[in-house]
N, C-alpha and C positions, 0 to 999 in steps of 0.2 A: 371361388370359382376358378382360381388359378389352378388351383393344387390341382382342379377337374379334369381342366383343360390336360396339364401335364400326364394325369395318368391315359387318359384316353390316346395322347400320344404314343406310348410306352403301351399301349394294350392293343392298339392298330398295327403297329410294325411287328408284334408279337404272334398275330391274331389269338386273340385270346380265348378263352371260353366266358361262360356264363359266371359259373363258379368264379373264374377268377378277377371278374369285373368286380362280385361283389363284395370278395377281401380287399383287394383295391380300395374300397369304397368304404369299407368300416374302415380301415385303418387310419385314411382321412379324416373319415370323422372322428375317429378315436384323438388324433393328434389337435385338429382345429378345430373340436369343438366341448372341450375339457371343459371351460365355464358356463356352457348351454350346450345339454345336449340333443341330438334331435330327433325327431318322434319319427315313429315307422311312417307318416306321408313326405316324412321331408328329407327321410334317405331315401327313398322311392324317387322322388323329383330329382337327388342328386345322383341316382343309379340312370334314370330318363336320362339326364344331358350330357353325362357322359357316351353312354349309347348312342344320343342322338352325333355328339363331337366324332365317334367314333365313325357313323355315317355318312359323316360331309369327310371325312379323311380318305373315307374307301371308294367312293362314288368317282365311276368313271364315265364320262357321258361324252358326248359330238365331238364338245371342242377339245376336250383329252384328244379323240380319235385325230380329229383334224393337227393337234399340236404333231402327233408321233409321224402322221403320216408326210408332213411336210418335209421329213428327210432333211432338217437344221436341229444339226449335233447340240448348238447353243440355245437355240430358242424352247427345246425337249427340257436342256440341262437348268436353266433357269425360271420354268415354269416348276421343273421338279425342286428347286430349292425356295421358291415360292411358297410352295403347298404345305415345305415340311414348317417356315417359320412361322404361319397363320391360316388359321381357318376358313372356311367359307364366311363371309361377311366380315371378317375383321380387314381390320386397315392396319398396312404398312407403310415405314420413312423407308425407303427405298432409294437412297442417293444414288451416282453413278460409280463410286469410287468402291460401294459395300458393293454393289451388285458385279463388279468385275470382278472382283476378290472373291465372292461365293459362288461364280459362274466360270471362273476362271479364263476369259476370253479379255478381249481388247478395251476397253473405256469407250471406244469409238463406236463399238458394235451394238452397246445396250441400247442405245434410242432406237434404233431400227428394230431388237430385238424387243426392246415393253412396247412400242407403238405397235408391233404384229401382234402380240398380246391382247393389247387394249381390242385390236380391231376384230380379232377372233370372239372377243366377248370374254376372256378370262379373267382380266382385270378393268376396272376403271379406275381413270387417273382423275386423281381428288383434287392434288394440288400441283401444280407444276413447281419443278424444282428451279433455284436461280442458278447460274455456273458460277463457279470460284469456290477455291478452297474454304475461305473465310463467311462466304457469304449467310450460312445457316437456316437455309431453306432449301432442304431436301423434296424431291418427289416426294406425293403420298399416292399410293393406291391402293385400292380395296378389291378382297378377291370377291370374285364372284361364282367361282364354281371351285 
């Protein structure tokens, strides 16, 4: 389901056609599944969840609106690097120290910026992170849209 997920990302930023979801989709299968291969219902389901990955990738709804319209360059910039490293329902470790570095903004700003998040409804926070370098408890949170 890996290899899925990845093409449906590389077919979203593409936008793809029809056709070329489902060379996409043999060729996976051709690679992953050499010692069983699978029968026309079970590339059909793997053509479905890519399709379906594809439309949690594209889908722009309220709190999209609401993120763009609040006019915060950082909170825009980090919901968009959000979206691109997990899907709708998957969970992220989300430290402070990864999310300055792929937002490009201050260490200081992310708690203000994932807490407007959380409160918008885009993410919920799973686990709260400890502070310290050392410590080894990252935030976790889960998208939601």
């Amino acid at each position: 389901m890996i290899a899925a997920r990845k093409i449906a990302i590389e077919l979203s930023e593409g936008n793809a056609s029809n056709e070329q979801l489902i060379n996409k989709v043999d060729k996976i299968v051709a690679k992953h599944g050499e010692h069983k291969p699978l029968s026309a219902a079970q590339k059909q389901t793997v053509i479905h969840f890519v399709k379906r990955q594809i439309q949690k990738r594209l889908s722009l709804d309220k709190v999209e609106r609401l993120i763009i319209d609040a006019d915060d360059k950082n909170l825009y910039f980090m919901w968009g690097k959000i979206k691109r490293h997990c899907a709708v329902g998957e969970t992220i470790a989300w430290p402070t120290a990864r999310a300055a570095r792929e937002a490009h903004c201050s260490k200081t700003l992310i708690a203000a910026i994932m807490k407007q998040l959380v409160s918008l409804g885009a993410v919920t926070l799973i686990q709260v992170g400890k502070a310290g370098r050392n410590s080894g408890r990252a935030a976790i949170y889960r998208r939601e849209l």
